[in-house]
C-alpha positions as CSV (number, residue, x, y, z in Angstrom):
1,X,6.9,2.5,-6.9
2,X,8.6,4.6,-9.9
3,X,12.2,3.1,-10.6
4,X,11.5,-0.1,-10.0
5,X,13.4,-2.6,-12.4
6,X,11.8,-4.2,-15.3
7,X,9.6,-6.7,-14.4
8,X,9.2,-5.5,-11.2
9,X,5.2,-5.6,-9.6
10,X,4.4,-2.3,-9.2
11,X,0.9,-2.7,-7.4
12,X,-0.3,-3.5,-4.5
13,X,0.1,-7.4,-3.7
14,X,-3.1,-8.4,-2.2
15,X,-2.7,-10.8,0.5
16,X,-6.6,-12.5,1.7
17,X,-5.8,-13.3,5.7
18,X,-4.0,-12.8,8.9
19,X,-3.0,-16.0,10.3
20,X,0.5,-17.4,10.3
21,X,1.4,-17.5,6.8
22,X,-0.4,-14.4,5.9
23,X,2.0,-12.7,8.3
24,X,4.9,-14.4,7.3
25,X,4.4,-13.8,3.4
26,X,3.0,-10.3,4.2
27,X,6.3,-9.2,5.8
28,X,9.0,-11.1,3.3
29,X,7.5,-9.0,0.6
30,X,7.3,-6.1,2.5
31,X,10.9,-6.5,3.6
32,X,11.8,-6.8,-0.5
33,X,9.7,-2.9,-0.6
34,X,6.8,-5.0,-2.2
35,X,3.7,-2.9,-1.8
36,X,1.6,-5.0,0.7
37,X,-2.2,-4.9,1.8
38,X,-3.5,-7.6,4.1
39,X,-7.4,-8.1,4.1
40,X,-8.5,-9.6,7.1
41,X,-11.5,-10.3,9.5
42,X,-9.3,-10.7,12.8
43,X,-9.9,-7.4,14.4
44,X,-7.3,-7.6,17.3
45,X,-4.6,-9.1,14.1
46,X,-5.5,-6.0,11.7
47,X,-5.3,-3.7,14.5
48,X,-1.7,-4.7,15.6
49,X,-0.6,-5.2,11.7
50,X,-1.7,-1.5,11.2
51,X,0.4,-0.5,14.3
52,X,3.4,-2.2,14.4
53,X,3.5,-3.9,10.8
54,X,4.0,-7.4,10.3
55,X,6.5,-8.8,12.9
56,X,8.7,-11.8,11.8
57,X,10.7,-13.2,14.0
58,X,13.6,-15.3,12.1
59,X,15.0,-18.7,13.2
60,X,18.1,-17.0,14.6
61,X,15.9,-15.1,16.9
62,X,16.1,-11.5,15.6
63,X,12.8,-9.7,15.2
64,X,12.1,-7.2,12.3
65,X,8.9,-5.4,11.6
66,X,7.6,-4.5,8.3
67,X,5.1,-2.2,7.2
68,X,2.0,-3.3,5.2
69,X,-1.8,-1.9,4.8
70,X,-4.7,-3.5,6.6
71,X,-8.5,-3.1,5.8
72,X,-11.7,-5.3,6.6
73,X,-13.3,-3.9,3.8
74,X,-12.9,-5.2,0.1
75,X,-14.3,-2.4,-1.9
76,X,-10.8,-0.5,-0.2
77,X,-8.9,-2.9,-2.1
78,X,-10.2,-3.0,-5.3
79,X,-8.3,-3.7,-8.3
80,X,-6.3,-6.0,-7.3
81,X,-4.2,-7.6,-10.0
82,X,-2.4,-10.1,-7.7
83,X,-3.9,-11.9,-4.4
84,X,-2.4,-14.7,-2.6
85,X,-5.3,-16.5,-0.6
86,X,-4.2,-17.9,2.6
87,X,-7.1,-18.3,5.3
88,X,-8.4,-21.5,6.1
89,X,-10.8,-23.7,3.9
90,X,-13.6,-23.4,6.3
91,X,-13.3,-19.3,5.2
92,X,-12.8,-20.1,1.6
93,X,-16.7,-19.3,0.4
94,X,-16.3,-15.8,2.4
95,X,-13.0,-14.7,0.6
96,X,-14.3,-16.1,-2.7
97,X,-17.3,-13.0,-2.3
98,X,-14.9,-10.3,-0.9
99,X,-12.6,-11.3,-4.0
100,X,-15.9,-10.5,-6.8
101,X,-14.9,-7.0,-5.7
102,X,-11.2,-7.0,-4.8
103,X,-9.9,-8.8,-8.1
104,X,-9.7,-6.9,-11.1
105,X,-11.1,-8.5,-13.7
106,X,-7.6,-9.3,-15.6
107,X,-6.3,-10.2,-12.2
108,X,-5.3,-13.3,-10.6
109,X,-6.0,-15.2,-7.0
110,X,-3.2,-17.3,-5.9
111,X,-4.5,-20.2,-3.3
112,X,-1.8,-21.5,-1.2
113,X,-4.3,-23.1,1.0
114,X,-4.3,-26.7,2.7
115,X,-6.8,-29.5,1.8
116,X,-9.4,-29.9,-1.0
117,X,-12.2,-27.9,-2.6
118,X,-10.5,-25.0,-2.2
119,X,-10.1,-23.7,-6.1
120,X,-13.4,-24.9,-6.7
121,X,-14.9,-22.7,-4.5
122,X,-12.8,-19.3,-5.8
123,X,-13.5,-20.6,-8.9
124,X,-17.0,-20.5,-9.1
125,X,-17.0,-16.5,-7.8
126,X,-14.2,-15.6,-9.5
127,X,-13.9,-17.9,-13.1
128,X,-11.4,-20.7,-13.7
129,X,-9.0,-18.2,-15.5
130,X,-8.6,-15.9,-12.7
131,X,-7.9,-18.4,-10.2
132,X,-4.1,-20.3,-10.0
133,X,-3.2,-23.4,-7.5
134,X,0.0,-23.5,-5.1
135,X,1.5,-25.4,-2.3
136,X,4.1,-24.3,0.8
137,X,6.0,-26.1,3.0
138,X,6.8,-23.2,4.1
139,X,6.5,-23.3,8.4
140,X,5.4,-20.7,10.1
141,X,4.3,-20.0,14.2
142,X,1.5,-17.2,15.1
143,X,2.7,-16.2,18.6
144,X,0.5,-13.2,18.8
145,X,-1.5,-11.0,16.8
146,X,0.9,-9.6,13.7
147,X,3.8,-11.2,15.0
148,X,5.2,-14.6,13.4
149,X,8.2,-17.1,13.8
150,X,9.7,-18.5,10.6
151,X,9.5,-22.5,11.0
152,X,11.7,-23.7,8.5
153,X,12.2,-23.2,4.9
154,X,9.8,-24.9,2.7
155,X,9.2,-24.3,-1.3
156,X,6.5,-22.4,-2.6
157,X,5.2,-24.6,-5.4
158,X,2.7,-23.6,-7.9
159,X,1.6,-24.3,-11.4
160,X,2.4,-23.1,-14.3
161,X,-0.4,-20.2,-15.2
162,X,-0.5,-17.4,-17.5
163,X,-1.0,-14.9,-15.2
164,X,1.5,-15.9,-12.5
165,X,5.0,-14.7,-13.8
166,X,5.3,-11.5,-12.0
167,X,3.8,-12.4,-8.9
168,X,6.6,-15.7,-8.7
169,X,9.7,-13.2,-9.4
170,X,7.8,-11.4,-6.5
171,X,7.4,-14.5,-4.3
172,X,11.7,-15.3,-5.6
173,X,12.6,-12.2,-4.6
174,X,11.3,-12.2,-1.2
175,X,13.2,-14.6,-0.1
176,X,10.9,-17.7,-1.3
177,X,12.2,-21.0,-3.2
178,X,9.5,-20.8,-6.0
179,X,9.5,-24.4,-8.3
180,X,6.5,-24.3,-11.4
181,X,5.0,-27.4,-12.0
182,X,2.1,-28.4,-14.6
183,X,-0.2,-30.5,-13.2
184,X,-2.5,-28.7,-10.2
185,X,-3.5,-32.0,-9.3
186,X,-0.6,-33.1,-8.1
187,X,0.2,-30.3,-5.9
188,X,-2.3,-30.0,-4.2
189,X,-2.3,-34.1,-3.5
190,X,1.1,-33.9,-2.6
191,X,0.6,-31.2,0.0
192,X,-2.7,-33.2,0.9
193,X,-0.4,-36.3,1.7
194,X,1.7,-33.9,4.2
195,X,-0.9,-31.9,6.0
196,X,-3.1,-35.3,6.9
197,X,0.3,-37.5,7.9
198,X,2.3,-34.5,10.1
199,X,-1.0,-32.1,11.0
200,X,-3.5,-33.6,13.2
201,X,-0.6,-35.4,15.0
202,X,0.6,-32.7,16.0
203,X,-2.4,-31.1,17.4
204,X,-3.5,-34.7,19.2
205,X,-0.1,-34.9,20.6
206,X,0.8,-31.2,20.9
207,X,4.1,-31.6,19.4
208,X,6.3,-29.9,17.2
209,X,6.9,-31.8,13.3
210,X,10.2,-32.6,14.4
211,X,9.1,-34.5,17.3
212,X,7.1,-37.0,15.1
213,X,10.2,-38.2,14.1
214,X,11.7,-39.3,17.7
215,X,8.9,-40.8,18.8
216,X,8.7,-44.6,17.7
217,X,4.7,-44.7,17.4
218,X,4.2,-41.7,16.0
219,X,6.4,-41.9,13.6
220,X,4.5,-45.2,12.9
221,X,1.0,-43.0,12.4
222,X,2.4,-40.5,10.2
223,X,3.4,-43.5,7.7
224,X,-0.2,-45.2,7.5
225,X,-1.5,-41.7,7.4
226,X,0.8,-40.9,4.4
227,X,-0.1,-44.3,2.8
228,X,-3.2,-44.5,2.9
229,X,-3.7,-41.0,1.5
230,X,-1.5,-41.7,-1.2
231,X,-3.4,-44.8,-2.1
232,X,-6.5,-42.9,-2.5
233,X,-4.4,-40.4,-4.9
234,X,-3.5,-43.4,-7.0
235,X,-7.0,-44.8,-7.4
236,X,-8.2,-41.2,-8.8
237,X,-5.3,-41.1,-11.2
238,X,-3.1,-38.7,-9.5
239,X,0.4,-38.6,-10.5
240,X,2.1,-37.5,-7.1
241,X,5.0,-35.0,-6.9
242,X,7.2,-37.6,-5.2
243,X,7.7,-41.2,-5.6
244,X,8.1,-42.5,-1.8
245,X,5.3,-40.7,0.0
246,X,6.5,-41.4,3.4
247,X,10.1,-40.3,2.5
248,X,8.5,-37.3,2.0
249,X,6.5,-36.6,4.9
250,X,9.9,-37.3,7.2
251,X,11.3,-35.0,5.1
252,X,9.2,-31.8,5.3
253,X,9.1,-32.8,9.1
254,X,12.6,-32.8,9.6
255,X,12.8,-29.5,7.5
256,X,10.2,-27.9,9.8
257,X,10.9,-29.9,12.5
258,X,10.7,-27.0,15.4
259,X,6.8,-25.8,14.0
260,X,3.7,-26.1,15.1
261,X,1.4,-27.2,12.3
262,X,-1.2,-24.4,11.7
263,X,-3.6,-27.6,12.9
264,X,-1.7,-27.7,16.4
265,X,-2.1,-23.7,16.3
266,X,-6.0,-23.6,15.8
267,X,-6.6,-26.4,18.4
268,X,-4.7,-24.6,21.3
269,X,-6.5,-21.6,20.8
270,X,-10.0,-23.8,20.3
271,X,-10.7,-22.1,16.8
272,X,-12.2,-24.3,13.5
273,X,-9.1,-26.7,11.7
274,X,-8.9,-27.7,8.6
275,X,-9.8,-31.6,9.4
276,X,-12.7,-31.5,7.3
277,X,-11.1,-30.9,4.2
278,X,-7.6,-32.7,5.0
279,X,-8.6,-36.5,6.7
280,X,-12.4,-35.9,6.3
281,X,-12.0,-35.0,2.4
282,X,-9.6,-38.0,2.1
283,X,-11.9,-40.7,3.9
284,X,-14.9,-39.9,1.7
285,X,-13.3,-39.6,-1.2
286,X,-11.2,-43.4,-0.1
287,X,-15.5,-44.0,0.7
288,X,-16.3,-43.3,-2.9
289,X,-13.7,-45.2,-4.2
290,X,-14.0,-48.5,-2.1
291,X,-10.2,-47.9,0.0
292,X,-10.3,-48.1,3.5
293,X,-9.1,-45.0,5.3
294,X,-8.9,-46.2,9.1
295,X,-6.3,-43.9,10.3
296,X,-7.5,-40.8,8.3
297,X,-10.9,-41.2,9.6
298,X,-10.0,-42.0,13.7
299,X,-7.6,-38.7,13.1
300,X,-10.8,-36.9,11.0
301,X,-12.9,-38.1,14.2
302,X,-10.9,-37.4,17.1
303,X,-9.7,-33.8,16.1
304,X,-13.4,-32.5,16.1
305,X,-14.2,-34.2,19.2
306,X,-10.9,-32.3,20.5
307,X,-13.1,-29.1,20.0
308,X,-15.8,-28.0,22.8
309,X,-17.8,-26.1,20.4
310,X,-19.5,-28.2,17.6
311,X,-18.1,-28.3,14.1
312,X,-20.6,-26.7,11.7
313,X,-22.7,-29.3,9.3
């Protein structure tokens, strides 16, 4: 992209999925003439990206597409000096391999994903130094292959690495709110307390976020689920990003309160959640700890029995 200002990313942002996010990330950095490529498995979501672009249907209803790349095939990619991981955990160990031959080897992989384990695992493909932690709040609906409705405005958090600089004036100048913190640890605990209090809710109840907060016993679950996780946090010496963790649930939910929660997407459409490494991660971790996680484990429990097809081991 000659005449781009100082600064400026001149290659190819890398972006590891298809989902809802993926889509929505995809075509806000397309739409600020950020050179996009999407790597994928979904066939029928790279087809229609390579199409019609990556659709993005704003909260005031207007609908824009925006053109990216699509491949299934890492060694097409390779080189990549910037890549922004956003599949689900259960994918992680798969992208991890693709990304040996994606990333170049002074590049850097951005996870935005939800639960825990997730920068371990990229980690021990890629190196430590090559792999950075983030969190969104960011909401986000898939309503069909490449096409995505914006949920409500989150903030794109992530810590403060090295490498990261010109990817976060990227992120900024898509649109994103982009905050820098130092301690990993608490991002990804602080998002952690969100996803297990507002996310499996949803996808029992099949509600929106924002309904969570009108209904009296509901409201009542996403507290103890908040609590409890945050008193697991605080036995393994995390500093959390907030000090009121419930305040701050209500908060992201009334921010994002006309979403679906990516866990309330996956269950309508009977794919693999993240419940395994959001109220599963937190019970036996609470387990190893000697805390009591009742809520997080009935929610753990209940969402794979929600599933026909077994969860794997």
């Amino acid at each position: 992209m000659a005449g781009s200002p100082e600064g400026r990313i001149n290659d190819t942002i890398l972006i590891v999925g298809t989902g809802a996010l993926a889509t929505l990330f995809a075509a806000r950095l397309s739409a600020a003439s950020y050179s996009v490529c999407m790597l994928g498995s979904w066939v029928n979501g790279l087809k229609a990206l390579h199409t019609n672009g990556a659709r993005l249907i704003e909260t005031d209803g207007s609908e824009t597409a925006y053109p990216v790349q699509v491949t299934r095939n890492p060694a097409s990619c390779t080189g990549a000096r910037y890549a922004l991981v956003l599949v689900k955990s259960w994918q992680t160990e798969r992208v991890a391999q693709q990304l040996r031959t994606c990333l170049a080897p002074h590049g850097v992989a951005l996870t935005l994903q939800n639960g825990l384990g997730n920068r371990e695992t990229l980690a021990a493909s890629l190196g430590s130094g090559r792999v950075a932690v983030g969190v969104t709040t960011t909401g986000a609906t898939l309503l069909g292959p490449g096409l995505v409705k914006a949920g409500g405005e989150g903030v794109v958090s992530v810590e403060n690495h090295e490498k990261l600089e010109p990817l976060r004036v990227a992120l900024t100048g898509a649109g994103f709110t982009v905050q820098l913190v130092q301690n990993a640890e608490t991002l990804l605990w602080g998002k952690l307390i969100i996803n297990a209090a507002i996310n499996p809710l949803t996808a029992l109840l099949r509600i929106t976020n924002g309904e969570l907060l009108v209904r009296p016993a509901a409201q009542e679950l996403m507290r103890e689920l908040a609590l409890e996780t945050a008193m697991v946090a605080s036995a393994q010496g995390v500093q959390l990003p907030f000090s009121d963790a419930v305040s701050a649930v209500e908060e992201v939910a009334r921010k994002t309160a006309n979403n679906h929660s990516s866990m309330y997407q996956d269950t309508l459409r009977g794919a693999l959640t993240e419940i395994d490494a959001i109220c599963g991660a937190i019970t036996q971790i609470g387990e190893g700890a000697g805390i009591a996680t009742p809520f997080n484990r009935v929610c753990w429990q209940l969402i794979r029995a929600n599933r026909s097809t077994p969860y794997p081991a």
